[in-house]
C-alpha positions as CSV (number, residue, x, y, z in Angstrom):
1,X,8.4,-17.2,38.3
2,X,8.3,-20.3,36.5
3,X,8.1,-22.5,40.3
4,X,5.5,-20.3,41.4
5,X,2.9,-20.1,38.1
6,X,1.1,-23.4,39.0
7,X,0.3,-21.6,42.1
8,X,-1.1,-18.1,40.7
9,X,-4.6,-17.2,40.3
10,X,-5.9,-17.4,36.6
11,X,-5.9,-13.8,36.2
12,X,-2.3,-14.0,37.0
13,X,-1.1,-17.0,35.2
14,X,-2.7,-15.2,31.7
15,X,-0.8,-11.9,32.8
16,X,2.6,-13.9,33.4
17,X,1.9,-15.7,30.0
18,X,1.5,-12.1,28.0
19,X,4.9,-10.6,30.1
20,X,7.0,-14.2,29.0
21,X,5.5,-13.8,25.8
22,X,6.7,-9.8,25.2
23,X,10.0,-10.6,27.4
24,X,10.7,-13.5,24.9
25,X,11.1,-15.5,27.6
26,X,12.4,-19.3,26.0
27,X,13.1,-20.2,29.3
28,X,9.4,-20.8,30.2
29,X,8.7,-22.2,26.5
30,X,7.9,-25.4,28.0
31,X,5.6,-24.5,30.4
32,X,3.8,-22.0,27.8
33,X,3.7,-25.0,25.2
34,X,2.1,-27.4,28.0
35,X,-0.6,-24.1,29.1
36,X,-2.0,-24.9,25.2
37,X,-3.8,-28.1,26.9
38,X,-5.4,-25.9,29.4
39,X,-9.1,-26.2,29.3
40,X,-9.5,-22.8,31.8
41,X,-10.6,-19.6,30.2
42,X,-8.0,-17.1,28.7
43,X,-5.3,-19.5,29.2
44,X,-5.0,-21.8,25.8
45,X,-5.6,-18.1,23.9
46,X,-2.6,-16.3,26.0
47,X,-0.3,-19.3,25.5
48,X,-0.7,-19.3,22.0
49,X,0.3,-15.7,21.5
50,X,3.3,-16.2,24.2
51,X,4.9,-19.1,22.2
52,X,4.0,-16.7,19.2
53,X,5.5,-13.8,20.6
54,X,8.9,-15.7,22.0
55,X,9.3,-17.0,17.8
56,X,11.9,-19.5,19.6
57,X,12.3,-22.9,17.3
58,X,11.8,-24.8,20.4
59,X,7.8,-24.5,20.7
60,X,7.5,-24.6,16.5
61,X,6.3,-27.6,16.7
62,X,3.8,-26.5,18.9
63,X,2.3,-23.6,17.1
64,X,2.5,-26.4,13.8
65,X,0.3,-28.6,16.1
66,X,-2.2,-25.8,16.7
67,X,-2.3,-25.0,12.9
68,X,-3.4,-28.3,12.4
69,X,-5.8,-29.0,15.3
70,X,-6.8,-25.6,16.2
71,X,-9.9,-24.2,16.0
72,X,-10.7,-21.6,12.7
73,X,-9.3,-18.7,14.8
74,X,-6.5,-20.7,16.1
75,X,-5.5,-22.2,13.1
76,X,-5.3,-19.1,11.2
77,X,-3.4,-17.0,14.2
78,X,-0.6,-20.0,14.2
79,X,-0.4,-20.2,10.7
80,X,0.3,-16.5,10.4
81,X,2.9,-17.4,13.3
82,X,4.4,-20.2,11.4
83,X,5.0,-17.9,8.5
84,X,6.5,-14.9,10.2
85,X,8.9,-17.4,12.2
86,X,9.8,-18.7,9.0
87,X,10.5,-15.6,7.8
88,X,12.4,-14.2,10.5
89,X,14.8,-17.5,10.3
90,X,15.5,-16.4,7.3
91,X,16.5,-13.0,8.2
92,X,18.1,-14.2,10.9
93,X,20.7,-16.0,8.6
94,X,19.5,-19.2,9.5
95,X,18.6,-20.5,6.5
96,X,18.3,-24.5,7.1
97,X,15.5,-23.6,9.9
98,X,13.9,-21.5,7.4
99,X,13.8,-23.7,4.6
100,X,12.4,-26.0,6.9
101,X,9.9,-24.4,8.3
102,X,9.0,-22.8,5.0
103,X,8.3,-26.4,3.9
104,X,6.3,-27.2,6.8
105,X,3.9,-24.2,6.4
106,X,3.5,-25.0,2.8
107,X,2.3,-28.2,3.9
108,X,-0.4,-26.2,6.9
109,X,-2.7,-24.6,4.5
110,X,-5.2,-24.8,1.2
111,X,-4.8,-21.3,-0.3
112,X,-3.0,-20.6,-2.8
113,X,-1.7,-17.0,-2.1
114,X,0.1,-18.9,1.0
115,X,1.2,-21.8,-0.8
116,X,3.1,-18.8,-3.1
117,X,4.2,-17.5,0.1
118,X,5.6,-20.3,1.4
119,X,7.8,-21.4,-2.3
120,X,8.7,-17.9,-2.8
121,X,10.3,-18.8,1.3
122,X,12.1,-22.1,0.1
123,X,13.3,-20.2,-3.2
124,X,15.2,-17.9,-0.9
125,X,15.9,-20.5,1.9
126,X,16.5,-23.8,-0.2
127,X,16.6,-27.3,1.5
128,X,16.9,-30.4,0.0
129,X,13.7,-31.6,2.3
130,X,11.9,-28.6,-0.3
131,X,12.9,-31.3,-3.6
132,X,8.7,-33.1,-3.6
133,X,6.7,-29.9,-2.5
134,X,8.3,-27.6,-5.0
135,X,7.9,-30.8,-7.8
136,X,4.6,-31.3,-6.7
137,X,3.8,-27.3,-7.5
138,X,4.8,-27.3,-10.7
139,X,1.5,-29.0,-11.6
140,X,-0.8,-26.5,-10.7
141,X,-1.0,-22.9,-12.7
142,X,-1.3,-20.7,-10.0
143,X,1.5,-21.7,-8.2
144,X,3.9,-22.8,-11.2
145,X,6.0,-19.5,-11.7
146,X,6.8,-19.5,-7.6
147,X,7.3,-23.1,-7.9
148,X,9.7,-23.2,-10.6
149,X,12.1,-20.4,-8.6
150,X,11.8,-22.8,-5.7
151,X,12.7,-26.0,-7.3
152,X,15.6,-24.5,-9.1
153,X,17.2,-22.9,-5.8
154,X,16.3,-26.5,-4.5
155,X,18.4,-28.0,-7.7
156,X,21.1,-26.4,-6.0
157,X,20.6,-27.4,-2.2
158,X,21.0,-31.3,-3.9
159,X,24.1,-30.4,-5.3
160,X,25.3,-29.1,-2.3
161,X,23.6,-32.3,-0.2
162,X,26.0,-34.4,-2.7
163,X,22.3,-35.5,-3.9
164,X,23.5,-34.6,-7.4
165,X,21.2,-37.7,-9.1
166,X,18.1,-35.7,-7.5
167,X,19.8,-32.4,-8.8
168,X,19.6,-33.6,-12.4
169,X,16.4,-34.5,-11.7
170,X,15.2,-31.4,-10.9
171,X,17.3,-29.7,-13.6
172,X,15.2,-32.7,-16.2
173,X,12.1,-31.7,-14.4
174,X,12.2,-27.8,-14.9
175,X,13.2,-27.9,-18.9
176,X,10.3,-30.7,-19.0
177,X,7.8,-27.4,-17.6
178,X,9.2,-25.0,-20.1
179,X,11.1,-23.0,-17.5
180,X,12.9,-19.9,-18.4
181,X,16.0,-20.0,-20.2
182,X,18.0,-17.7,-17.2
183,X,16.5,-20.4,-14.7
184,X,18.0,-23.0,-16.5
185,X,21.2,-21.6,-17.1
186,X,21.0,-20.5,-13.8
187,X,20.5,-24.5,-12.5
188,X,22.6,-26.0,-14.8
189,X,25.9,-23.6,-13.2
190,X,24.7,-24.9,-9.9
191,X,25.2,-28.4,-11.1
192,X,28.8,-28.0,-12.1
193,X,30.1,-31.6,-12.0
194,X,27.1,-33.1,-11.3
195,X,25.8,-32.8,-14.2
């Protein structure tokens, strides 16, 4: 199927896009990333919600690019895409992926209930790669409580990393923000020896 798309009507190459993208099919992930350049109608938008639909790491960066680049609808479908694979990593028990692309949504948008969505995601899937976005939410209100959760379970991820310097760090950084007591209890038992 994959040989004979180039050849296919356009009709037919957006149908074969929607039936890879409900199949899951990761084998055609390249091809379905490369159909987002398409300038012919109904292709770009069926491509999108193929790579969507497949939720495969492998066109991530793709849908990241389209968050970024896209359009208003674009942007908003792949950032909604960005966030479910995210969250589905995490289900999935991969938690590195999901910490990461946690991270990299947080990084996609302006709004603040996403930017809680997004800590709240590295809080439950930390990565050491989470240590500056989480420090940098501490300063604003809004996001502070979500941040403070995410930068502890961070704390933890250092100390794991053998980054304990950046561990106490963090641990310095959350007393500094008036954090709550069972968070730093909490970080300071993750630091064990580093500390």
């Amino acid at each position: 199927a994959v040989a004979a798309y180039p050849n296919l009507a356009q009709r037919a190459r957006v149908a074969m896009l929607s039936i890879w993208g409900q199949q899951k099919q990761t084998g055609a992930l390249d091809l379905i990333a490369s159909e987002l350049n398409s300038s012919a109608p109904g292709i770009r938008p069926a491509a999108l919600h193929a790579l969507a639909s497949v939720g495969s790491m492998k066109g991530f960066a793709a849908l990241v690019d389209v968050a970024k680049n896209g359009n208003d609808e674009e942007r908003a479908f792949a950032l909604n895409a960005v966030k479910q694979m995210a969250g589905n990593l995490g289900t999935t028990g991969d938690k590195q992926a999901a910490g990461l692309a946690f991270v990299q949504f947080y990084g996609l948008t302006d709004e603040e209930a996403l930017k809680n969505d997004a800590l709240r995601g590295i809080a439950q899937n930390p990565v050491p790669q989470a240590y500056d976005v989480a420090k940098e939410a501490l300063s604003n209100a809004d996001l502070k409580p979500a941040a403070t959760e995410a930068l502890a379970a961070v704390a933890s991820a250092l100390v794991s990393n053998n980054e304990n310097d950046k561990a106490v760090e963090a641990a310095k950084i959350l007393k500094d923000s008036g954090a709550p007591i069972e968070t730093l209890v909490k970080v300071a038992a993750s630091l064990g020896d580093a500390a």
